[in-house]
C-alpha positions as a LaTeX table, in Angstrom:
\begin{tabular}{lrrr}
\hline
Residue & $x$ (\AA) & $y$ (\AA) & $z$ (\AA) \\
\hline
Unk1 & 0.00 & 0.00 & 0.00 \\
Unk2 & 2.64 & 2.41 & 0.75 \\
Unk3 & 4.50 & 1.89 & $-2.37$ \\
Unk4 & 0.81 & 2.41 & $-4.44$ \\
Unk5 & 0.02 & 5.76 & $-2.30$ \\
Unk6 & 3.89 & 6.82 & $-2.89$ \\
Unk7 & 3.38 & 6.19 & $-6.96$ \\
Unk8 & 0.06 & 8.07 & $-6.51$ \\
Unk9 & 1.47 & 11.08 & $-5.32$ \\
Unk10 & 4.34 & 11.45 & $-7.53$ \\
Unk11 & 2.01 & 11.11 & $-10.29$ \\
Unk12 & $-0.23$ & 14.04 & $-8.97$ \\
Unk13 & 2.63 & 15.96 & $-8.68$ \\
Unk14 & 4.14 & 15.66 & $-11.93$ \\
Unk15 & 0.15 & 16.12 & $-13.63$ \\
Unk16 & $-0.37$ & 18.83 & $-11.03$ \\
Unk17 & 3.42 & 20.65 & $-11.97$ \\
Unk18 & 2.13 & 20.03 & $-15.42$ \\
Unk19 & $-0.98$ & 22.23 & $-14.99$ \\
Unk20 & 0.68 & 24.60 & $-13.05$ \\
Unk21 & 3.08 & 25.27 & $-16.39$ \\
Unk22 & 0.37 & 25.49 & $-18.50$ \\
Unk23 & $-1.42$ & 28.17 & $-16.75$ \\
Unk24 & 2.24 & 30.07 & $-16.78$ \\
Unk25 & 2.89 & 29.33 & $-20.62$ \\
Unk26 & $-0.78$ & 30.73 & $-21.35$ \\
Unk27 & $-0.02$ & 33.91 & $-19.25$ \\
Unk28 & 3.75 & 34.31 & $-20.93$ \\
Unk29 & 5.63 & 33.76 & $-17.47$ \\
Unk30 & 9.68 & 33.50 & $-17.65$ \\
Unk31 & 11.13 & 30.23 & $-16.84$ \\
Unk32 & 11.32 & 31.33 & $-12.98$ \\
Unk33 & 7.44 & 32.12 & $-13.35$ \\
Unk34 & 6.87 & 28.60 & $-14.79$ \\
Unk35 & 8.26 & 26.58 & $-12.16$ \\
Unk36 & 7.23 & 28.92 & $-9.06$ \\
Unk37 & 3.52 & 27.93 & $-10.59$ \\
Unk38 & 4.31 & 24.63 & $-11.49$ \\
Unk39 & 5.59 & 23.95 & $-7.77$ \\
Unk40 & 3.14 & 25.69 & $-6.00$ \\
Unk41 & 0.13 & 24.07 & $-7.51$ \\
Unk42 & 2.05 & 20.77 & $-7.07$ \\
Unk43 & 2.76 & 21.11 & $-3.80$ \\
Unk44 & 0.59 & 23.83 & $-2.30$ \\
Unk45 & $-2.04$ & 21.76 & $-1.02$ \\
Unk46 & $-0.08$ & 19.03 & 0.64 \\
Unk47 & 1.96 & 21.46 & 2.40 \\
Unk48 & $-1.25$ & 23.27 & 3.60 \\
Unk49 & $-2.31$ & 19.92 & 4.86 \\
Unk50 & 0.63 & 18.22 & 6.38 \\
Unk51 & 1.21 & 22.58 & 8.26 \\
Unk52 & $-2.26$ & 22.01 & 9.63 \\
Unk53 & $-1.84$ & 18.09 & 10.67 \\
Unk54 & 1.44 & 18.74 & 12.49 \\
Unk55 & 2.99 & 16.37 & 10.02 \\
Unk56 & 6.78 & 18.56 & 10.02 \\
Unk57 & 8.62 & 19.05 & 8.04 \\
Unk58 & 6.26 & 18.56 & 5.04 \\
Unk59 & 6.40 & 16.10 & 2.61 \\
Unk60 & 8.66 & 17.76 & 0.04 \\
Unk61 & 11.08 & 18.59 & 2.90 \\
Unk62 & 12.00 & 15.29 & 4.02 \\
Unk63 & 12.09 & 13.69 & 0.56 \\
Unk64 & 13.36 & 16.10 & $-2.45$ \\
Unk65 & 12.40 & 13.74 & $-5.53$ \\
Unk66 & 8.98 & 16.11 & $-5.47$ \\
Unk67 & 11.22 & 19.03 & $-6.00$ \\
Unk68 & 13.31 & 17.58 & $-8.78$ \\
Unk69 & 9.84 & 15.91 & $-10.15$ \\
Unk70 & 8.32 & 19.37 & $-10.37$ \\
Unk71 & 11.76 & 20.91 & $-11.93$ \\
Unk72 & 12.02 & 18.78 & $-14.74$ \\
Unk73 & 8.40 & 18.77 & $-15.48$ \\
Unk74 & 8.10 & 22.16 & $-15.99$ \\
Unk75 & 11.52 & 22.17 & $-17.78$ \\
Unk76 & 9.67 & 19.36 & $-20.56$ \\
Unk77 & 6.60 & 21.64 & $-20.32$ \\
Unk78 & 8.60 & 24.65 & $-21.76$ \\
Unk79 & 10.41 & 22.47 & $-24.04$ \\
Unk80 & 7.54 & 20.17 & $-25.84$ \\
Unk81 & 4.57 & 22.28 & $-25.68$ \\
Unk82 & 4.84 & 25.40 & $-28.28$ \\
Unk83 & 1.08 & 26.30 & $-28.32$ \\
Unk84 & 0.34 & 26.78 & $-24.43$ \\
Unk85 & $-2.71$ & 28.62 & $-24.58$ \\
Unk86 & $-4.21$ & 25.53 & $-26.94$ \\
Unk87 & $-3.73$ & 23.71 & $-24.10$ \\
Unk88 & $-5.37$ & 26.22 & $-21.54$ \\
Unk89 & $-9.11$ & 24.94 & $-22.70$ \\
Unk90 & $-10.05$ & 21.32 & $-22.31$ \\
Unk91 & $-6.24$ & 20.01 & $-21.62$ \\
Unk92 & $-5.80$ & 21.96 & $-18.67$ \\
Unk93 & $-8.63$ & 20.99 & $-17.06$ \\
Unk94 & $-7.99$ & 17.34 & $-17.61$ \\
Unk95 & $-4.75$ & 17.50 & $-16.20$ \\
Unk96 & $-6.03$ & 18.79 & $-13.24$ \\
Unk97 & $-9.21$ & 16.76 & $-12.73$ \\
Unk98 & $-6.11$ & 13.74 & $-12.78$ \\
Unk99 & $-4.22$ & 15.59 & $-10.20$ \\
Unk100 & $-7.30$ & 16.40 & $-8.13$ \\
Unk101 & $-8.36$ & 12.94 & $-8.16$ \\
Unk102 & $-5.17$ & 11.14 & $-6.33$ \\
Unk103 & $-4.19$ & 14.18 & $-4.46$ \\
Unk104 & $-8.00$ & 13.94 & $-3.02$ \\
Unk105 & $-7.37$ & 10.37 & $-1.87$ \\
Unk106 & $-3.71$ & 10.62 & $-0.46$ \\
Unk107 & $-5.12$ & 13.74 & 1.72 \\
Unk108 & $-7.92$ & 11.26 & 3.45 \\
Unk109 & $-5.12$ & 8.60 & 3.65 \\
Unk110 & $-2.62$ & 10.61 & 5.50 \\
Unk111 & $-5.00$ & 12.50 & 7.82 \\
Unk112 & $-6.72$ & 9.36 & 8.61 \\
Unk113 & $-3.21$ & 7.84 & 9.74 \\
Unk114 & $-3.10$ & 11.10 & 11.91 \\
Unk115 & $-6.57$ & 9.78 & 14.06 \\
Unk116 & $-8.67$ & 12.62 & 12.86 \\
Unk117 & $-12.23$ & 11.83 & 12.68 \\
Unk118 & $-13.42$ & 10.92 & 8.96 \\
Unk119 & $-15.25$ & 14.06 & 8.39 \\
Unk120 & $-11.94$ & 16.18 & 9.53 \\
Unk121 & $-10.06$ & 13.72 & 6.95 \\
Unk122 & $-12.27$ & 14.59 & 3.84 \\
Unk123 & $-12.12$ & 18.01 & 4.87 \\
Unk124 & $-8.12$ & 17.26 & 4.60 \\
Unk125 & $-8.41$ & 15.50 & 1.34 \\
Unk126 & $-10.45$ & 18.70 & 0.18 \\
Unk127 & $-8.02$ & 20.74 & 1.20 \\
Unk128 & $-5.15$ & 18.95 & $-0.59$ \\
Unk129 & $-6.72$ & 18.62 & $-4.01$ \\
Unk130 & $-7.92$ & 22.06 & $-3.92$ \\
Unk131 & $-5.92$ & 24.09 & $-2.30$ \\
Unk132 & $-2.94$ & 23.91 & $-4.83$ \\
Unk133 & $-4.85$ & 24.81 & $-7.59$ \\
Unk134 & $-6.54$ & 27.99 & $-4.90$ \\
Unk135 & $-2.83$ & 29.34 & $-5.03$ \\
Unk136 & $-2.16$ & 28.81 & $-8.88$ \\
Unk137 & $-5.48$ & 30.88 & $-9.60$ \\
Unk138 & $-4.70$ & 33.68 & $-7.43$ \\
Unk139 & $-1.22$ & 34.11 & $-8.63$ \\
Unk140 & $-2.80$ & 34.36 & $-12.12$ \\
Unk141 & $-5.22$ & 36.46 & $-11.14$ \\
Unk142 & $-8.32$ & 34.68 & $-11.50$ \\
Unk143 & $-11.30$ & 33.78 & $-9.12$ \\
Unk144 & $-10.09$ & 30.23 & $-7.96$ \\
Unk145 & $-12.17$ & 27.10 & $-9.44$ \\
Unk146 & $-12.92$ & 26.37 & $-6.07$ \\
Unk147 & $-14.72$ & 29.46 & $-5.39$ \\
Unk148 & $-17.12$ & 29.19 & $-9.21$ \\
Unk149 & $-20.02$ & 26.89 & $-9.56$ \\
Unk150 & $-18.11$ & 24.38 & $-10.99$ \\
Unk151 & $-18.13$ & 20.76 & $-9.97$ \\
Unk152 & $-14.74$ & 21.14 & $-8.40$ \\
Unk153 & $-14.62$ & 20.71 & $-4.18$ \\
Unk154 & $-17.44$ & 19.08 & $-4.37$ \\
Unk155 & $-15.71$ & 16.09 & $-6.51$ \\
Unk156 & $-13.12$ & 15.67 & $-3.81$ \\
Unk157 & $-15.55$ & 15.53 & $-1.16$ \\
Unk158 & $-17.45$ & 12.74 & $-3.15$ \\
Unk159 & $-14.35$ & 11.13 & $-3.12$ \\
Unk160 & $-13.24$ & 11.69 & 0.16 \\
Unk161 & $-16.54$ & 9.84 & 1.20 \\
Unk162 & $-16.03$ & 7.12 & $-0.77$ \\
Unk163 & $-12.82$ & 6.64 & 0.45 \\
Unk164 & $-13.78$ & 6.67 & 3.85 \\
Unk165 & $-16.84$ & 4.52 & 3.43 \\
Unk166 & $-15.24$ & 1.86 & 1.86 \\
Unk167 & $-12.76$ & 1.70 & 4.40 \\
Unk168 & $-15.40$ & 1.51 & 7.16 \\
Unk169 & $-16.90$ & $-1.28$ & 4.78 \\
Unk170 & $-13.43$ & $-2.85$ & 5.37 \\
Unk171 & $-12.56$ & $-2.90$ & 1.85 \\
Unk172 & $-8.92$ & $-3.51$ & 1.26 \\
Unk173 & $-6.57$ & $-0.05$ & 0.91 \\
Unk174 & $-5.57$ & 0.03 & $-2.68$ \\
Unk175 & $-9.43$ & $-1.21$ & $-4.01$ \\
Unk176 & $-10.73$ & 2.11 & $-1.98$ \\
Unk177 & $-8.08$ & 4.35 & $-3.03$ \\
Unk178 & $-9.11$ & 3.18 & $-6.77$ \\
Unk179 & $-12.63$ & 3.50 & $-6.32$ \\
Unk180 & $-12.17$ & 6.71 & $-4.90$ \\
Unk181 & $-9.67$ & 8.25 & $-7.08$ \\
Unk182 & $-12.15$ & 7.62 & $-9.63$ \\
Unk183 & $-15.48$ & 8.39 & $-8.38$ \\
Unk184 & $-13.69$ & 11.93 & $-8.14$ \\
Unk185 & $-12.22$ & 11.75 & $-11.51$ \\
Unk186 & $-15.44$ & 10.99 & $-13.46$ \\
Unk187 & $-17.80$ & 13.51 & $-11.41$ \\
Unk188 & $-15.13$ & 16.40 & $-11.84$ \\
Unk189 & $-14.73$ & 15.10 & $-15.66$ \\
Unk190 & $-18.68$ & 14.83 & $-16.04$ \\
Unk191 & $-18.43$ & 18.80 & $-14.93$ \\
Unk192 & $-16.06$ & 19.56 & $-17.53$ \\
Unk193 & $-17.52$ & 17.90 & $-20.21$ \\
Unk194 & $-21.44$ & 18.61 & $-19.72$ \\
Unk195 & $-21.16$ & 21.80 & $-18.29$ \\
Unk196 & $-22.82$ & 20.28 & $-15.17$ \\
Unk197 & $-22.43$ & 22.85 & $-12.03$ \\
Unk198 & $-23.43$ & 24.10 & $-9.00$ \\
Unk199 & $-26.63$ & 26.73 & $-8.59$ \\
Unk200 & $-24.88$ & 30.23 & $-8.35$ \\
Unk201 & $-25.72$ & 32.51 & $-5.11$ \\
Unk202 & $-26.21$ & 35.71 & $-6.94$ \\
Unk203 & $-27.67$ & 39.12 & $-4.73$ \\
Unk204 & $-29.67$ & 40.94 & $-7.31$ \\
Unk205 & $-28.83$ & 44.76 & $-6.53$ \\
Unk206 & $-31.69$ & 46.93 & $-5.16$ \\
Unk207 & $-33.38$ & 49.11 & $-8.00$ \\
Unk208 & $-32.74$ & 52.82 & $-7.44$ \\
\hline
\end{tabular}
């Protein structure tokens, strides 16, 4: 299990670094632009996560691969992809729903090996899938997908219940992780695809 949850995450990283570059490449970053993105949507949430769990030093401290992962990521990103912004549209988002999806999972995991109650653990798993992406956003200067209507938080807490349930169901480790990972994969890709969202909360403003 710990060798499947360790591939996991290193995947997310590299498809979350991989985002991260394409969001600088469509907004004409430098190379030092790229991979501050790249890293900090790779890494952002799990850092959040492991600050708030106690879990010191973070991840990325203790075991630098992530840090060389994200490097030559966005290094290939700059390299092989000419056309950035023709990969801002669908691509991106694909990439991310991937990155979303294990990240989502791996957050449960490790907060649940912490003894936090389930619900605190899917708010963890939230948290990492999201909050990565939160930072990426805000850097470019754009409302984070978190914060639209889009099927986004509410995929990871899908998953993060799924996770959890099928634990509690004593299903073994890697079948939950899978059925999680892509129970939030196909309801985040289902909002991509279909335009399926959330009802907006919109304060019509008084008539004069």
């Amino acid at each position: 299990m710990n060798h499947f949850i360790y591939a996991a995450d290193l995947f997310g990283t590299v498809v979350f670094a991989i985002s991260g570059a394409l969001a600088a490449g469509r907004l004409r970053m430098d190379p030092f632009g790229v991979l501050v993105l790249a890293g900090v949507t790779a890494v952002g949430g799990g850092t959040v996560r492991d600050a708030i769990l106690g879990a010191t030093p973070v991840f990325w401290i203790t075991d630098p691969t992530y840090i060389w992962l994200i490097a030559i990521t966005a290094a290939l990103v700059m390299l092989l992809v000419r056309c950035p912004r023709r990969l801002s549209g669908k691509w991106f988002q694909v990439a991310d729903a991937f990155g979303l999806a294990v990240f989502t999972v791996i957050g449960v995991q490790k907060a649940l090996r912490f003894g936090v109650d389930p619900v605190i653990a899917v708010m963890m798993g939230t948290m990492t899938g999201v909050m990565g992406g939160m930072i990426r956003d805000l850097l470019c200067r754009e409302v984070p997908l978190v914060l639209r209507t889009e099927i986004y938080a509410t995929a990871c807490i899908v998953g993060g219940a799924i996770y959890t349930c099928a634990l509690a169901l004593e299903l073994a480790l890697v079948p939950a992780a899978l059925l999680a990972m892509s129970g939030t994969l196909l309801l985040r890709l289902i909002g991509i695809f279909t335009g399926l969202s959330l009802p907006a909360f919109a304060l019509d403003h008084p008539k004069p």
